[in-house]
Each structure stands twice: as structure tokens, then as C-alpha cells.
Biopython code that builds the backbone (N, CA, C, O; Angstrom):
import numpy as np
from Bio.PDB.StructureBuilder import StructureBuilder

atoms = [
    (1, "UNK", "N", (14.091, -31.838, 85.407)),
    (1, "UNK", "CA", (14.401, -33.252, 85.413)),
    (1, "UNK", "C", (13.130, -34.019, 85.738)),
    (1, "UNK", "O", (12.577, -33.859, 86.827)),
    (2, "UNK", "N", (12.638, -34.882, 84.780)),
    (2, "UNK", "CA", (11.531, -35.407, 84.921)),
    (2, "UNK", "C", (11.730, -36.892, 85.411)),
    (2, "UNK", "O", (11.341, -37.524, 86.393)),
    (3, "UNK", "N", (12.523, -37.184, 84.280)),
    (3, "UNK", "CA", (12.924, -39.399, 84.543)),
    (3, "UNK", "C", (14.284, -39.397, 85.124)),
    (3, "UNK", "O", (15.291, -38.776, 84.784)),
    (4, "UNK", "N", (14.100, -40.128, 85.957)),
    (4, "UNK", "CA", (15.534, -40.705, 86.947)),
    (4, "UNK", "C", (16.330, -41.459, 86.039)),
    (4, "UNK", "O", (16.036, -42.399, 85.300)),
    (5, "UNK", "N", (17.800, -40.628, 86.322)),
    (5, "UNK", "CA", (18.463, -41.462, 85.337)),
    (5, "UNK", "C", (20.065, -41.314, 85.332)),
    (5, "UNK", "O", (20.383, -40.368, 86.052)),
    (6, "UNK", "N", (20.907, -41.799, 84.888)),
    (6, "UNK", "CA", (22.337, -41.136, 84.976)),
    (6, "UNK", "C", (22.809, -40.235, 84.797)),
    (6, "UNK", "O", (23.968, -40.084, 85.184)),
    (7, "UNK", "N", (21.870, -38.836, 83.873)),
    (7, "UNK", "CA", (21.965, -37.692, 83.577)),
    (7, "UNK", "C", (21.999, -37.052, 85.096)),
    (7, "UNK", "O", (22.999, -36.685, 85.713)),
    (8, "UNK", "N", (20.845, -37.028, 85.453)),
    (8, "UNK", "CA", (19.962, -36.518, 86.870)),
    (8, "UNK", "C", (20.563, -36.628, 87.944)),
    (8, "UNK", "O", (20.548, -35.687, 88.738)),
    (9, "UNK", "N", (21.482, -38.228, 88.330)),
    (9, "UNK", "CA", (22.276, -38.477, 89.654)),
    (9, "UNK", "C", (23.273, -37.477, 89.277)),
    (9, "UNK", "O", (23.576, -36.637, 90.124)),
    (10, "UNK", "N", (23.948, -37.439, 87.872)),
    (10, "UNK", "CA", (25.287, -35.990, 87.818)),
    (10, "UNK", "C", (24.647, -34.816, 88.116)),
    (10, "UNK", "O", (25.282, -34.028, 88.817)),
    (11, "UNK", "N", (23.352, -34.447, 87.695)),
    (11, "UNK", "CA", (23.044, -33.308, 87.817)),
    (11, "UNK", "C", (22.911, -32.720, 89.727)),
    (11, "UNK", "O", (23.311, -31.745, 90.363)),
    (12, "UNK", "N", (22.374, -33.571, 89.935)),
    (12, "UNK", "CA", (22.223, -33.793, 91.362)),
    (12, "UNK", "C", (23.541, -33.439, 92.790)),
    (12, "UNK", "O", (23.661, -32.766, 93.814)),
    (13, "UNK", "N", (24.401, -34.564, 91.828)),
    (13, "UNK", "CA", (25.880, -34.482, 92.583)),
    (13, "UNK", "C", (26.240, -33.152, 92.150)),
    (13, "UNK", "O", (26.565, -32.341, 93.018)),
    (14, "UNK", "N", (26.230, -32.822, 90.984)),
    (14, "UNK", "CA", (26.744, -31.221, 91.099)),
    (14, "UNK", "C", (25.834, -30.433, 91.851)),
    (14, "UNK", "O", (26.453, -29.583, 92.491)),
    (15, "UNK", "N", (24.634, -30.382, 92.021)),
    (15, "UNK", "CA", (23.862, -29.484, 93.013)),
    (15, "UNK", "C", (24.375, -29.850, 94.152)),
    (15, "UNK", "O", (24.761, -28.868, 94.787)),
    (16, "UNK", "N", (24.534, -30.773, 94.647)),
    (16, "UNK", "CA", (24.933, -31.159, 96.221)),
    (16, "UNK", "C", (26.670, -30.668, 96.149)),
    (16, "UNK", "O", (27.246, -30.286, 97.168)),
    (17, "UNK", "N", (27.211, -30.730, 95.103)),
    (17, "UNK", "CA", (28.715, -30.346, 95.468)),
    (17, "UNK", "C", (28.863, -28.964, 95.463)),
    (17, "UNK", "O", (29.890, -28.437, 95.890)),
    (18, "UNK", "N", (27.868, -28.291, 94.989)),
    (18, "UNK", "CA", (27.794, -26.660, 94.936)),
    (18, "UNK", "C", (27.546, -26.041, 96.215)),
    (18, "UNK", "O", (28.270, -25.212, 96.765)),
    (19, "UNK", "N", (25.988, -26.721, 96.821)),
    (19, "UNK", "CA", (25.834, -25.723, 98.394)),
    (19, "UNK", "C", (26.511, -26.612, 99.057)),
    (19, "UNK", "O", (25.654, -26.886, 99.897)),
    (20, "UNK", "N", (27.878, -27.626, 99.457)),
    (20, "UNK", "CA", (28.436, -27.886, 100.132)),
    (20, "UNK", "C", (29.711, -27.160, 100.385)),
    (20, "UNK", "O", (30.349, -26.997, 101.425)),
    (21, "UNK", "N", (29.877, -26.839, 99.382)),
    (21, "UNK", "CA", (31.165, -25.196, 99.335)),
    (21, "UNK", "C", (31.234, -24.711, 100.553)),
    (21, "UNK", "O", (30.055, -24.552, 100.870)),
    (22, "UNK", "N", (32.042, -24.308, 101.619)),
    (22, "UNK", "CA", (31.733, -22.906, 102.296)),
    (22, "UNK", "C", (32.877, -22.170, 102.374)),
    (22, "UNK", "O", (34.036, -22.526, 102.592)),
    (23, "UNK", "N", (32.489, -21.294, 102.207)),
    (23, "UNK", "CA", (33.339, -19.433, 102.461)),
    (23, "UNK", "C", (32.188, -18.790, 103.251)),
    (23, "UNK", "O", (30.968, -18.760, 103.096)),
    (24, "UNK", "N", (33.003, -18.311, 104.116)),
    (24, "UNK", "CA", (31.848, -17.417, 104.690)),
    (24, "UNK", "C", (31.863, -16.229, 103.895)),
    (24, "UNK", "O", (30.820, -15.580, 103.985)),
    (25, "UNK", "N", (32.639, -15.810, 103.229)),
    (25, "UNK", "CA", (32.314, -14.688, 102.477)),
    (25, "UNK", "C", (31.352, -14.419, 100.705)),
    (25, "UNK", "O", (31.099, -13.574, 99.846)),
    (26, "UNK", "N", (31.158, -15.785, 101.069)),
    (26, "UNK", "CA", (30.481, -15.805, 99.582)),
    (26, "UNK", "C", (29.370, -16.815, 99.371)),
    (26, "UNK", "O", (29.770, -17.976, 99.462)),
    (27, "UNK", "N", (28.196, -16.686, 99.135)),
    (27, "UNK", "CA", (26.737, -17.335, 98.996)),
    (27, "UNK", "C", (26.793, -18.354, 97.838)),
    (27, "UNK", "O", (26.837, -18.056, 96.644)),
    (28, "UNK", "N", (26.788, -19.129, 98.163)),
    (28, "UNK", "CA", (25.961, -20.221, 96.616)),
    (28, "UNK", "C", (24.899, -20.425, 96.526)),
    (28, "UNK", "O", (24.287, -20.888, 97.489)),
    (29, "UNK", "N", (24.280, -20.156, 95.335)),
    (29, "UNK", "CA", (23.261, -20.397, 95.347)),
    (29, "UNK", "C", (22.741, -21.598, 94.321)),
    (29, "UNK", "O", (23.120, -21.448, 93.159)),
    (30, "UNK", "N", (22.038, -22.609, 94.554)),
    (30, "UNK", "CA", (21.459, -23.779, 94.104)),
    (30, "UNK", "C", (19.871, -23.658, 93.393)),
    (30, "UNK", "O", (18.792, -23.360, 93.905)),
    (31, "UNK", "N", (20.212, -23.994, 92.117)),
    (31, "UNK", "CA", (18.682, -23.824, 91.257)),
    (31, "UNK", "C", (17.992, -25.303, 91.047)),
    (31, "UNK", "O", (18.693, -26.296, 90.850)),
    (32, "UNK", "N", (16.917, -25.346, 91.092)),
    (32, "UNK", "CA", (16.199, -26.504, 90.945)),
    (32, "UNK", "C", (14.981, -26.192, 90.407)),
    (32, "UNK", "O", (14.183, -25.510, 91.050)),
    (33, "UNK", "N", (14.641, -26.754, 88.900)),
    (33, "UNK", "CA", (13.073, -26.631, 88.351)),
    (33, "UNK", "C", (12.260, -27.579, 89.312)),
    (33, "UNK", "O", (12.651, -28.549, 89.960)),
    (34, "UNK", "N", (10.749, -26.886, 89.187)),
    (34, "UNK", "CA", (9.663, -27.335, 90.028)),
    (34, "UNK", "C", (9.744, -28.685, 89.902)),
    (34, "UNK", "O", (10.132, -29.257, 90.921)),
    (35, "UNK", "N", (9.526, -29.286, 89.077)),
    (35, "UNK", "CA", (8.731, -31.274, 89.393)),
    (35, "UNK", "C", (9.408, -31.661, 90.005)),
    (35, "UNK", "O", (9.058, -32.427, 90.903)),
    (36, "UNK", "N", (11.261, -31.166, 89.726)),
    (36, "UNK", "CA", (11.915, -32.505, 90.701)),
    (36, "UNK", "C", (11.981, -31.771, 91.968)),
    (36, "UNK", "O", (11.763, -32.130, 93.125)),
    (37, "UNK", "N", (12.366, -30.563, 91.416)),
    (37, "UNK", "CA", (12.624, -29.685, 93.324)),
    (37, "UNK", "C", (11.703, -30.232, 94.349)),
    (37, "UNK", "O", (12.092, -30.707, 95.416)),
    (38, "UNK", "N", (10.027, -30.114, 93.847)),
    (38, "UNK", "CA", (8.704, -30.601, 94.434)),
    (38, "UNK", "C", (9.325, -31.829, 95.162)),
    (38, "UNK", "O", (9.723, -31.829, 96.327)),
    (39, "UNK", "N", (9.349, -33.036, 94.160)),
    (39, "UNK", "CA", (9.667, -34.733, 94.578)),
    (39, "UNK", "C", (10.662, -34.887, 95.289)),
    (39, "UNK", "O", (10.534, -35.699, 96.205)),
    (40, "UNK", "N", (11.817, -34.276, 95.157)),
    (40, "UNK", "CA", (12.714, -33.775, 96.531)),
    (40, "UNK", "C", (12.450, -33.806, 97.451)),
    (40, "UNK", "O", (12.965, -34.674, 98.157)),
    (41, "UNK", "N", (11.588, -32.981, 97.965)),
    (41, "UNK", "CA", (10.901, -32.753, 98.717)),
    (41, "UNK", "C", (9.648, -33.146, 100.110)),
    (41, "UNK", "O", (9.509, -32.872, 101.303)),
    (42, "UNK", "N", (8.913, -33.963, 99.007)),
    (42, "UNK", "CA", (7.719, -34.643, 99.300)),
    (42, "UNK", "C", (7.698, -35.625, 100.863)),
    (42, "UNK", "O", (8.810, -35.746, 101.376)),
    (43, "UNK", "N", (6.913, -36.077, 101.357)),
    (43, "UNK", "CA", (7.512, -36.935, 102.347)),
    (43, "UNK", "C", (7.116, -38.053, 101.952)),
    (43, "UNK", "O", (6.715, -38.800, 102.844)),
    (44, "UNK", "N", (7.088, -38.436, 100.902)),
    (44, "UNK", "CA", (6.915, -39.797, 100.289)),
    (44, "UNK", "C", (8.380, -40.477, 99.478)),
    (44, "UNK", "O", (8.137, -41.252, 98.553)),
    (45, "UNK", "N", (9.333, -40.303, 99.689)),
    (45, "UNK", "CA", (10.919, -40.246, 99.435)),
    (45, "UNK", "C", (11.246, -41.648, 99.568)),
    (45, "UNK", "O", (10.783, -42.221, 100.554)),
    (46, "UNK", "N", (12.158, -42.487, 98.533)),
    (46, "UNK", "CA", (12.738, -43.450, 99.545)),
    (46, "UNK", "C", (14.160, -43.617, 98.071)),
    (46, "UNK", "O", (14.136, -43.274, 96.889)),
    (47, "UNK", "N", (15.314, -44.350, 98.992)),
    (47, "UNK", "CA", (15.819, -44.316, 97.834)),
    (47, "UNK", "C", (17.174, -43.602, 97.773)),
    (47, "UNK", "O", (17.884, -43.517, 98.775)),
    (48, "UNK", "N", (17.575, -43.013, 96.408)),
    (48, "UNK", "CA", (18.050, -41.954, 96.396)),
    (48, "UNK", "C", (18.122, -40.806, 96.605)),
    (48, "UNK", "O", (19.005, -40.131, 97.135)),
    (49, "UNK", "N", (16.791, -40.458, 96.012)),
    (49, "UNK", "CA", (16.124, -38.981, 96.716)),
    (49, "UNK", "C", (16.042, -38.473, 98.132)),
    (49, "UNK", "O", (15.975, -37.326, 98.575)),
    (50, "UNK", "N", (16.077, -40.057, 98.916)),
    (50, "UNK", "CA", (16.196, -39.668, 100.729)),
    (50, "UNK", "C", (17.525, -39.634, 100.548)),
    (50, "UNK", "O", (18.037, -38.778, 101.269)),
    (51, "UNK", "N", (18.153, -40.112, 99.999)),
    (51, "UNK", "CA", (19.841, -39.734, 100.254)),
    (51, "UNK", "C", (20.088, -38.251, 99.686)),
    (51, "UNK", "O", (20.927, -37.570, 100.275)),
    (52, "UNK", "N", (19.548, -37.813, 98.799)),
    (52, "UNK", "CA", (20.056, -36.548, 98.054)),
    (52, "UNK", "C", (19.523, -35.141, 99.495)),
    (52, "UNK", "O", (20.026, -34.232, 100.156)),
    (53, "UNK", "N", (18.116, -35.896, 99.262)),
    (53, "UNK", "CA", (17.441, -35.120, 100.389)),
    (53, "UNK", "C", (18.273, -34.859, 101.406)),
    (53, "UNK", "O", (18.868, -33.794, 101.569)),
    (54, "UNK", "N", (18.326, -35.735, 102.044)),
    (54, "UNK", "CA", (19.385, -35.541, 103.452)),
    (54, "UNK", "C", (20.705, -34.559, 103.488)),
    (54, "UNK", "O", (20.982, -33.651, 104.272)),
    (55, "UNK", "N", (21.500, -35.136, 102.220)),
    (55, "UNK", "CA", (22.460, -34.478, 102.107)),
    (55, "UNK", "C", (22.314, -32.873, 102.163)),
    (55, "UNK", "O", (22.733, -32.069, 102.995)),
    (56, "UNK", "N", (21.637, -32.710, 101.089)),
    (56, "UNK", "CA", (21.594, -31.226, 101.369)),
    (56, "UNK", "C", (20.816, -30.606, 102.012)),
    (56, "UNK", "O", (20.697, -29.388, 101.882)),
    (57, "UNK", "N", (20.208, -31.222, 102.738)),
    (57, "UNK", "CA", (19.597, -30.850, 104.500)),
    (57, "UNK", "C", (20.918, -30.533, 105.130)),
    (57, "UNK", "O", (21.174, -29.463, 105.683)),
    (58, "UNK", "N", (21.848, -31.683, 104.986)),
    (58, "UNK", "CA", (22.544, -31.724, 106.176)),
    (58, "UNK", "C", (23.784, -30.212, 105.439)),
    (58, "UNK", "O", (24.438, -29.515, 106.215)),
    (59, "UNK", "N", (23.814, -30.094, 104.489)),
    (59, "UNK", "CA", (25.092, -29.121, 103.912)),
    (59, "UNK", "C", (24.479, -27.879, 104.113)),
    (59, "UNK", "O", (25.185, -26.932, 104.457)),
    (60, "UNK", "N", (23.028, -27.704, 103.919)),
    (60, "UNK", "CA", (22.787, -26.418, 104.157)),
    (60, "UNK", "C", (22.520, -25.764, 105.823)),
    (60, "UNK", "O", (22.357, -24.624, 106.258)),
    (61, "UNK", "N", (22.579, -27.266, 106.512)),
    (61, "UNK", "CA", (22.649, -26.702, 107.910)),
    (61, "UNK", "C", (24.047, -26.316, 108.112)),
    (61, "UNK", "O", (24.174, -25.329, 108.837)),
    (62, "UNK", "N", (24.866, -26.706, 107.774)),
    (62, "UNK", "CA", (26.325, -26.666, 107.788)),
    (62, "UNK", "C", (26.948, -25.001, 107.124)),
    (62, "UNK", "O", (27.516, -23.980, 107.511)),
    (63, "UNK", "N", (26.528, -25.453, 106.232)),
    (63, "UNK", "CA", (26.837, -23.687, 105.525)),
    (63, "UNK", "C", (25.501, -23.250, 105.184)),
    (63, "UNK", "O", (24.797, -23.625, 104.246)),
    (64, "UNK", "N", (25.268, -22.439, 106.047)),
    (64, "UNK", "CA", (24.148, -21.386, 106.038)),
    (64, "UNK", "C", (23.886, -20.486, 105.112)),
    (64, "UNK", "O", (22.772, -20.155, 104.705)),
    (65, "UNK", "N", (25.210, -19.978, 104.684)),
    (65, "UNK", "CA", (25.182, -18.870, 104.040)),
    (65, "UNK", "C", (24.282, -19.257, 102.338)),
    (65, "UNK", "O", (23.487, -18.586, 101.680)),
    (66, "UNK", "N", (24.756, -20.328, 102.166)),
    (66, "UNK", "CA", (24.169, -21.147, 100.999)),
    (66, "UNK", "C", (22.782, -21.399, 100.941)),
    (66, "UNK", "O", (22.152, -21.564, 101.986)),
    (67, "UNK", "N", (21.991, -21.468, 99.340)),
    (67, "UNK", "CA", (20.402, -21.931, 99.363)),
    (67, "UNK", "C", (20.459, -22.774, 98.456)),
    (67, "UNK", "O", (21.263, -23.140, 97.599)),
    (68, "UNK", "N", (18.988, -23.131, 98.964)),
    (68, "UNK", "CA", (18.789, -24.266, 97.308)),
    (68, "UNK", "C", (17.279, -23.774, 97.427)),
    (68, "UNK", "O", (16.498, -23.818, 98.377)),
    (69, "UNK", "N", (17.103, -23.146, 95.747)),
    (69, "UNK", "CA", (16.167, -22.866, 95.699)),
    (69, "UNK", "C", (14.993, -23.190, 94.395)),
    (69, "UNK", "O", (15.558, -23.838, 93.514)),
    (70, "UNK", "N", (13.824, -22.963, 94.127)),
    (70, "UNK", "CA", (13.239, -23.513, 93.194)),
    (70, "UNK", "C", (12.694, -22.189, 92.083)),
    (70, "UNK", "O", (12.893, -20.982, 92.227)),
    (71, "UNK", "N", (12.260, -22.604, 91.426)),
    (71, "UNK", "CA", (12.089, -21.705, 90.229)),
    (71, "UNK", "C", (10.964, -20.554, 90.754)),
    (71, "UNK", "O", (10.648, -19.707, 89.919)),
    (72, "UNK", "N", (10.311, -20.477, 92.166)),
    (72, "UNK", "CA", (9.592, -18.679, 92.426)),
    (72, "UNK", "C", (10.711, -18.547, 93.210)),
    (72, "UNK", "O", (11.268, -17.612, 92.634)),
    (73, "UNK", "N", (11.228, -18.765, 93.884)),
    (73, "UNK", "CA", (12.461, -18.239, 94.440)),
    (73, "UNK", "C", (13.423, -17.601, 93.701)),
    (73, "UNK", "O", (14.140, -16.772, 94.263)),
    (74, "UNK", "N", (13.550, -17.824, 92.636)),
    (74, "UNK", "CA", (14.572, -17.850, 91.411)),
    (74, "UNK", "C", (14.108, -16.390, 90.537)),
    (74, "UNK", "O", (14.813, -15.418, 90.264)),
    (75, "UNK", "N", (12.907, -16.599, 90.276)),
    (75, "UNK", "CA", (12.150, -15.393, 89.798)),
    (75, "UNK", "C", (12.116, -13.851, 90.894)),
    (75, "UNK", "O", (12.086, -12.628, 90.759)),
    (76, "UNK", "N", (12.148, -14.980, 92.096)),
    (76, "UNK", "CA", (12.128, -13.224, 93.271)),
    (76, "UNK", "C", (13.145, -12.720, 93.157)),
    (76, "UNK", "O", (13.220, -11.505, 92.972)),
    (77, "UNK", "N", (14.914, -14.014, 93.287)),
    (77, "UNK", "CA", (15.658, -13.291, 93.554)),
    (77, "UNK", "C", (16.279, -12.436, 92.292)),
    (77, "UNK", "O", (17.417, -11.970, 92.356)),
    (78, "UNK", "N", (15.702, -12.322, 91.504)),
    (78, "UNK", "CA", (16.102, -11.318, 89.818)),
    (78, "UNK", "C", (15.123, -10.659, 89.480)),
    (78, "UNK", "O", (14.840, -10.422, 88.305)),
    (79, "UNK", "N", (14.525, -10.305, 90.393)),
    (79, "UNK", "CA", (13.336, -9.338, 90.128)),
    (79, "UNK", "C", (13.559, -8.239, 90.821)),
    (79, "UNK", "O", (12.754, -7.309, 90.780)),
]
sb = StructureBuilder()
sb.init_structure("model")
sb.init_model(0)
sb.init_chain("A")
sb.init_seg("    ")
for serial, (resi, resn, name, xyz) in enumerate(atoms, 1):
    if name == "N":
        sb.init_residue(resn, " ", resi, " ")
    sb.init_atom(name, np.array(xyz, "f"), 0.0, 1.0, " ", f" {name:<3s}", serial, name[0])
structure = sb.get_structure()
């Protein structure tokens, strides 16, 4: 996801509605390509992205068992 847009906020809400799941018996796992995963990230945020950010700060403190991860993470865990 490169340009912010109405595609991206759905794409988003489904990432955030995925690692908010919990079972303790079962892991979700959350994929994110590099540019946006990166800008996610960054501490230059304001916006939406501090809202997205937060959220799944706050869901993955919540359910542990869950990740959100980026594309070398993604490559380790199928290797």
C-alpha cells in the first residue's frame, strides 16, 4: 500500500480486526508489505496512522498470542 486511500483504511480495518481476535488456542498472524508496515511505524505519525498505530499496539498487548508482521518476518516464518 503506497497512497492513502479508501482501499487502504479497509485494508487496514481488516488487519486491525484480525490480531484483535483472541483464542488462546490459536495465533493470528498479521502481514504487512514494507513501505506501509515501515510508515506505520515511524515516529513521525499523525492522523490516522497514529490511530491505526495505537490500535494495534494496544490489541497486540491484549492478545499476545497474535503478530503483526512485515515481509522478513514473513520470509523467516516459511522458511
Amino acid at each position: 500500500m503506497k497512497e492513502w486511500g479508501g482501499w487502504q483504511d479497509k485494508q487496514m480495518e481488516e488487519v486491525i480486526d484480525f490480531i484483535k481476535q483472541s483464542d488462546n488456542n490459536i495465533s493470528y498472524v498479521s502481514f504487512l508489505d514494507w513501505e506501509y508496515f515501515d510508515k506505520l511505524w515511524t515516529n513521525k505519525i499523525d492522523g490516522k496512522i497514529a490511530t491505526q498505530n495505537k490500535q494495534i499496539r494496544d490489541y497486540l498487548s491484549k492478545n499476545n498470542q497474535n503478530y503483526f508482521i512485515n515481509t522478513a518476518w514473513f520470509i523467516k516464518l516459511f522458511s
